[in-house]
C-alpha positions in Angstrom: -26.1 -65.2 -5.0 -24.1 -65.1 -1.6 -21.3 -64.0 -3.7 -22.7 -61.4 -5.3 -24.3 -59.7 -1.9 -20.9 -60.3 -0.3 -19.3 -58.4 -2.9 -21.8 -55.0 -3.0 -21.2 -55.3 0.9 -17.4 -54.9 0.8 -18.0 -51.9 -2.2 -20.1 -50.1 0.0 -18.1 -50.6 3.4 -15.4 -49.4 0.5 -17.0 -46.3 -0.3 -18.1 -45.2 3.4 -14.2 -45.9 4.6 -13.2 -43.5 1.7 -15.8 -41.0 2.1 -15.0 -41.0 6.1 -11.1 -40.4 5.1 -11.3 -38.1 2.7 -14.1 -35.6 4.6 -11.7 -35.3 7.6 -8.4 -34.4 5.1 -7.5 -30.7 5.5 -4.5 -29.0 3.9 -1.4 -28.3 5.9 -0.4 -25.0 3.7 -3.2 -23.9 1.6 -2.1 -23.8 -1.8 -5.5 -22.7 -4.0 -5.6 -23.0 -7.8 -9.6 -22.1 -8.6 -11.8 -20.8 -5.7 -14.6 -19.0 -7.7 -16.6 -18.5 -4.7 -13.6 -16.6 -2.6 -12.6 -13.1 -2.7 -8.5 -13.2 -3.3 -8.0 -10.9 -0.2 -9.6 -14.3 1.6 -7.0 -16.7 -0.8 -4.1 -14.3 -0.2 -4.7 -14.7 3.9 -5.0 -18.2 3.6 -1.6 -19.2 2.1 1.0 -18.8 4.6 3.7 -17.8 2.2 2.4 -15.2 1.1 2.6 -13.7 5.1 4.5 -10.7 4.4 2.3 -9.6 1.2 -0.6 -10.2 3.2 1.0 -7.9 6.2 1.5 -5.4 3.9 -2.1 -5.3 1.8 -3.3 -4.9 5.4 -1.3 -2.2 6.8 -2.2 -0.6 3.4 -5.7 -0.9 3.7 -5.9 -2.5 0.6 -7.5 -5.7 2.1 -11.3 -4.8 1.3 -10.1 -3.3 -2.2 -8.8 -6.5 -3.3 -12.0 -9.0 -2.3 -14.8 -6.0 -4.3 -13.0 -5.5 -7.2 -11.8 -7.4 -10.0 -8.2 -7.4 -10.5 -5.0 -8.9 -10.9 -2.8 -9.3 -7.5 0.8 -9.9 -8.6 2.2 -11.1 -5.3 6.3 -11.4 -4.2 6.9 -14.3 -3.1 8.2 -14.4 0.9 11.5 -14.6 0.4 11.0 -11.6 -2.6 9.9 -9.3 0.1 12.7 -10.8 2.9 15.2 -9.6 0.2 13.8 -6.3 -0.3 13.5 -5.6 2.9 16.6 -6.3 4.0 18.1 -4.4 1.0 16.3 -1.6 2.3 17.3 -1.7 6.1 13.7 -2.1 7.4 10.8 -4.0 8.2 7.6 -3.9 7.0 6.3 -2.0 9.6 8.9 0.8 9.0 7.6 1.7 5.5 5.5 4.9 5.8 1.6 3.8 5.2 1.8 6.1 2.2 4.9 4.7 0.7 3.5 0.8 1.9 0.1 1.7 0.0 1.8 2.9 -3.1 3.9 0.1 -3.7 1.1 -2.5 -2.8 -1.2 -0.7 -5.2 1.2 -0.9 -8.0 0.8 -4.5 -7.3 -2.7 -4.5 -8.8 -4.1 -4.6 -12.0 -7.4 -3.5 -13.0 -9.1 -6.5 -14.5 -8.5 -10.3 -15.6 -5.2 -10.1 -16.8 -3.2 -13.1 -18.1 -0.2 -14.7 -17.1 2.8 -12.4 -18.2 0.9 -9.9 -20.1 1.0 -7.7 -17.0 3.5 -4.9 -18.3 2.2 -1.4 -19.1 -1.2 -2.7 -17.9 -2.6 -0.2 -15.5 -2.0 -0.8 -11.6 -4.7 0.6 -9.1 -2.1 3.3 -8.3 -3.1 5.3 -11.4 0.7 4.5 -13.5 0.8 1.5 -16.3 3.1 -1.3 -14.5 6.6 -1.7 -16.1 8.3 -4.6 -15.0 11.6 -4.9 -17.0 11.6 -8.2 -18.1 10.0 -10.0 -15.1 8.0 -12.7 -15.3 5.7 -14.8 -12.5 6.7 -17.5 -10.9 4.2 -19.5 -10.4 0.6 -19.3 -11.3 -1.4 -18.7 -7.6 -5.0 -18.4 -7.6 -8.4 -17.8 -9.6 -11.0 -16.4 -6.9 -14.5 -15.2 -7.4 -13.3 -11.8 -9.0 -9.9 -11.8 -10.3 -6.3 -13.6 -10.4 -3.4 -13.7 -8.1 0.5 -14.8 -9.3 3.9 -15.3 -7.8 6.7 -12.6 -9.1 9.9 -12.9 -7.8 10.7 -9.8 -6.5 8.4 -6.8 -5.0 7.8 -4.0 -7.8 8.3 -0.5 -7.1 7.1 2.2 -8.6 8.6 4.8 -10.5 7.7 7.8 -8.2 9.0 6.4 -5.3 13.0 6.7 -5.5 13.8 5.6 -2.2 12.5 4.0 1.2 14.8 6.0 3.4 13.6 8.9 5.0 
């Protein structure tokens, strides 16, 4: 009988040891997979590299678009958007707003769309996407409304033949 009680007594102190462990864990880089109760303007700011998209969607304006809607947020990768800006000669900040929204809006797909079934689906800019061959990455995110993936390179759209000005 002593045994047995001195057994349950080690399970439980076993159980509140884990419970106490495991409720104090928080994530050095967020890295979501399924949030169904977060908006994916909320995901997108959390994940630190996705920094530059995230600078850019707010410049843009875009931010509160993105969390009431339902779409799909095809997201370049930092080091996507460090090589296209540097291609171009400027910073984020030296985009017009109008050229900066345009090319973040062809970013976004209206609706659930599935992993690489994105081209000629239309983008919030009003054009269907065409994306030459590109595929995502990685898989990102599954929020409350919506999906967000990693592309490897930021998209452009056709209307918009050049950042220089």
């Amino acid at each position: 009988m002593k045994k047995n009680i001195d057994s349950r007594f080690f399970y439980f102190l076993a159980m509140i040891i884990l419970i106490a462990t495991f409720s104090n864990c928080k994530p050095d880089n967020f890295k979501s997979e399924a949030l169904p109760s977060t908006g994916l303007a909320t995901i997108i700011n959390l994940d630190t590299s996705f920094s530059n998209f995230n600078k850019a969607i707010k410049i843009s304006g875009l931010s509160s678009t993105i969390n009431t809607g339902e779409y799909t947020v095809l997201i370049p990768s930092n080091l996507a958007f460090n090589n296209f800006l540097s291609s171009n000669g400027k910073k984020i900040d030296d985009i017009p707003s109008d050229t900066l929204k345009a090319i973040m809006s062809y970013h976004l797909l209206s609706g659930d769309v599935a992993m690489n079934q994105y081209d000629g689906k239309p983008t919030l800019l009003g054009v269907n996407l065409n994306l030459g061959g590109l595929n995502s990455v990685a898989y990102s995110a599954n929020a409350r409304k919506g999906k967000a993936f990693i592309i490897d390179k930021v998209l452009i759209p056709p209307a918009i033949h050049s950042l220089h000005q």
